[in-house]
C-alpha positions as CSV (number, residue, x, y, z in Angstrom):
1,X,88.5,-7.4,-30.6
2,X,85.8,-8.7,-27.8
3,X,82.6,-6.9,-27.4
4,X,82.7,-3.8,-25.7
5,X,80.0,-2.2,-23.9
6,X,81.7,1.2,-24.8
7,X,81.4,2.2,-28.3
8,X,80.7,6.2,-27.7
9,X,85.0,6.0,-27.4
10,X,87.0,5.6,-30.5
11,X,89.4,3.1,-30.7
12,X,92.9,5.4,-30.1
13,X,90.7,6.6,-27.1
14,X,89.4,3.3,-25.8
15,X,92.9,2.0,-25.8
16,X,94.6,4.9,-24.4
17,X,92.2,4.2,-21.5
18,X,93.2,0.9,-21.5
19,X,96.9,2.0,-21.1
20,X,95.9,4.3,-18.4
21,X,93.7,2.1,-16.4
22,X,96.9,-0.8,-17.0
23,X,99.4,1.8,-15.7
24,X,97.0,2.9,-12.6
25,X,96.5,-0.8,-11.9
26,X,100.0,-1.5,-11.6
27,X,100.4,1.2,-9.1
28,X,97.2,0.0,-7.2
29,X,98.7,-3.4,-6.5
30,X,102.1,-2.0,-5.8
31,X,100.8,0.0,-3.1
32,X,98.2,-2.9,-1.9
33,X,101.3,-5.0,-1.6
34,X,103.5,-2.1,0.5
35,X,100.7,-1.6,2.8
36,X,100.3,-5.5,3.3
37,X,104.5,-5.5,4.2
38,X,103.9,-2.9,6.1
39,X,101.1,-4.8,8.0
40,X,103.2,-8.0,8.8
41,X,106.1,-6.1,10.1
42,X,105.2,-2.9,11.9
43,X,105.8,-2.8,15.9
44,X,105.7,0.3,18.6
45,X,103.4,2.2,20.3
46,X,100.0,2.0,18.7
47,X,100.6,-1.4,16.8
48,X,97.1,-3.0,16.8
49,X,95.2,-0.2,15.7
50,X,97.6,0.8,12.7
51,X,97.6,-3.0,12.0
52,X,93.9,-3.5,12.3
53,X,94.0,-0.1,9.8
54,X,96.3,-1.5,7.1
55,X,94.0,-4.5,6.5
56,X,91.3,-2.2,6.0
57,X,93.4,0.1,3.9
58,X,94.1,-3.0,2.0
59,X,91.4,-4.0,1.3
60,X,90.0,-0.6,-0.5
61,X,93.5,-1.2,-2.8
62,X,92.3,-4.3,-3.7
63,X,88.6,-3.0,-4.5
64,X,90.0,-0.1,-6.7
65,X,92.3,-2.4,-7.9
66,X,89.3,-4.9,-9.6
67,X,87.0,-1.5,-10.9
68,X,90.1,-1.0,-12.5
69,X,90.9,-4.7,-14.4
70,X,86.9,-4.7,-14.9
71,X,86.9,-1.5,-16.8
72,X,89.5,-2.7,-18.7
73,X,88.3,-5.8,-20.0
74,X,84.8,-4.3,-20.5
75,X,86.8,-2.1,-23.0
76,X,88.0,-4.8,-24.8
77,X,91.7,-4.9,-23.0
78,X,93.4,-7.2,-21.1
79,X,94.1,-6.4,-17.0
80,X,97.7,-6.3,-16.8
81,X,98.0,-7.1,-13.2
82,X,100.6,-10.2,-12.9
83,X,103.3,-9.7,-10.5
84,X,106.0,-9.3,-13.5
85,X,103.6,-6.6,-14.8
86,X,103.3,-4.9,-11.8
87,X,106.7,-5.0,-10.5
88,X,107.7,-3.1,-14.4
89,X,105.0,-0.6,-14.6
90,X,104.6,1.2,-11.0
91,X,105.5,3.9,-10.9
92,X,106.2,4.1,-6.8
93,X,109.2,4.2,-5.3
94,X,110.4,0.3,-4.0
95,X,109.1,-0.2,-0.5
96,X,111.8,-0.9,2.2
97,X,111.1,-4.5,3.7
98,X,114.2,-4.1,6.7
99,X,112.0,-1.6,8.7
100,X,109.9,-2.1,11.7
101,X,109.3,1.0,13.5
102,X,105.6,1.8,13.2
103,X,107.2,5.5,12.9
104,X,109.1,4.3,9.6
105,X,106.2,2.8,8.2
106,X,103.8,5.9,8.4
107,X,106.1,8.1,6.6
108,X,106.8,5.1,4.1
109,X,103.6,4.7,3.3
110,X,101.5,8.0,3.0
111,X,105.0,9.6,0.9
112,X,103.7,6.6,-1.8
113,X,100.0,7.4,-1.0
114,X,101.0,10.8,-2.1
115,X,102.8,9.5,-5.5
116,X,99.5,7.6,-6.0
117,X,96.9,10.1,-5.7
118,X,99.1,12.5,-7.7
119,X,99.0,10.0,-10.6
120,X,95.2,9.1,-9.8
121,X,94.4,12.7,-10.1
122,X,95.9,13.2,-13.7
123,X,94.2,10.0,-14.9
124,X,91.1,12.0,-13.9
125,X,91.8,14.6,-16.1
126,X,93.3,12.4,-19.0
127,X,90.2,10.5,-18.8
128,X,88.3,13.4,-19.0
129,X,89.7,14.9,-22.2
130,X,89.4,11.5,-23.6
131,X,85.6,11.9,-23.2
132,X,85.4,8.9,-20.9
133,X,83.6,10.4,-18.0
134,X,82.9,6.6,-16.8
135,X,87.0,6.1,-15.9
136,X,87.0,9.8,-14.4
137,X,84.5,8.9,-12.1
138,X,86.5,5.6,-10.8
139,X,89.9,7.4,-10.7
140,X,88.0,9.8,-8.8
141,X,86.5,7.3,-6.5
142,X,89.7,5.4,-6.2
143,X,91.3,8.9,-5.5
144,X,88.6,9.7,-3.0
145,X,89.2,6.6,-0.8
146,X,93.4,7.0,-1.1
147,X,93.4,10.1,0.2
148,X,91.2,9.2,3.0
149,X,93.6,6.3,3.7
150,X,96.2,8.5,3.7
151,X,94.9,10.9,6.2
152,X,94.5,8.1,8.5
153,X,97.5,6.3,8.4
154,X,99.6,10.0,8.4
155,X,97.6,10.5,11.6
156,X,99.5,8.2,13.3
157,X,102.8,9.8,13.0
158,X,104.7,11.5,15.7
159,X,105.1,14.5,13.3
160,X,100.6,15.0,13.0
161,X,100.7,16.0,16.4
């Protein structure tokens, strides 16, 4: 096994985070990818600013996305994060690719938003019984920012008003 820079986990630990952090990253892309569909194909009333949004949005995905990998190979895994991998392991719900309404979208999006936090949120707490308060912390983070994301892209919606 490489060189870790975590040796206060034992080993059934250190790879059970490695499981999680593989199974989180799978969902991290997944979602990174919806939002990016999302992006190209969206049209109605307040386009530009949900479009400008989604890049943004995408972007935080693809941040939590790499903390994830990281962590990982610092622990002596391997990131799981291929397309294969991914599209095997999320656990969210297929994205629709025929829809356009902007409408559509928002509720498309923020329902997996709401799947991924969910998951994000027990990570926290398996990480935390595993005694690896280091990938708490980023599940946290990662948490923080998705739910913020969420809030703003279910702000949009006809139904927020």
């Amino acid at each position: 096994m490489p060189q870790n820079f975590v040796p206060f986990l034992n080993e059934n630990a250190r790879n059970e985070m490695i499981g999680l952090l593989n199974d989180r990253l799978a969902d991290t892309i997944d979602l990174g990818n919806a939002v990016k569909q999302a992006h190209w194909n969206l049209r109605g009333t307040g386009f530009i600013g949900v479009h400008e949004m989604l890049d943004d949005v995408a972007d935080h995905l693809r941040e939590g996305s790499d903390m994830m990998a990281e962590r990982v190979s610092m622990m002596g895994g391997f990131a799981r994060g291929s397309s294969q991998t991914v599209a095997e392991k999320t656990t969210l719900e297929p994205y629709p690719t025929e829809i356009v309404a902007l409408e559509d979208h928002v509720q498309a999006l923020v329902s997996r938003f709401n799947t991924y936090t969910t998951k994000l949120r027990e990570a926290v707490d398996a990480a935390g019984e595993a005694g690896d308060e280091d990938s708490a912390d980023l599940f946290t983070e990662v948490s923080r920012t998705a739910e913020k994301d969420a809030w703003f892209i279910g702000s949009n919606s006809a139904k927020a008003a």
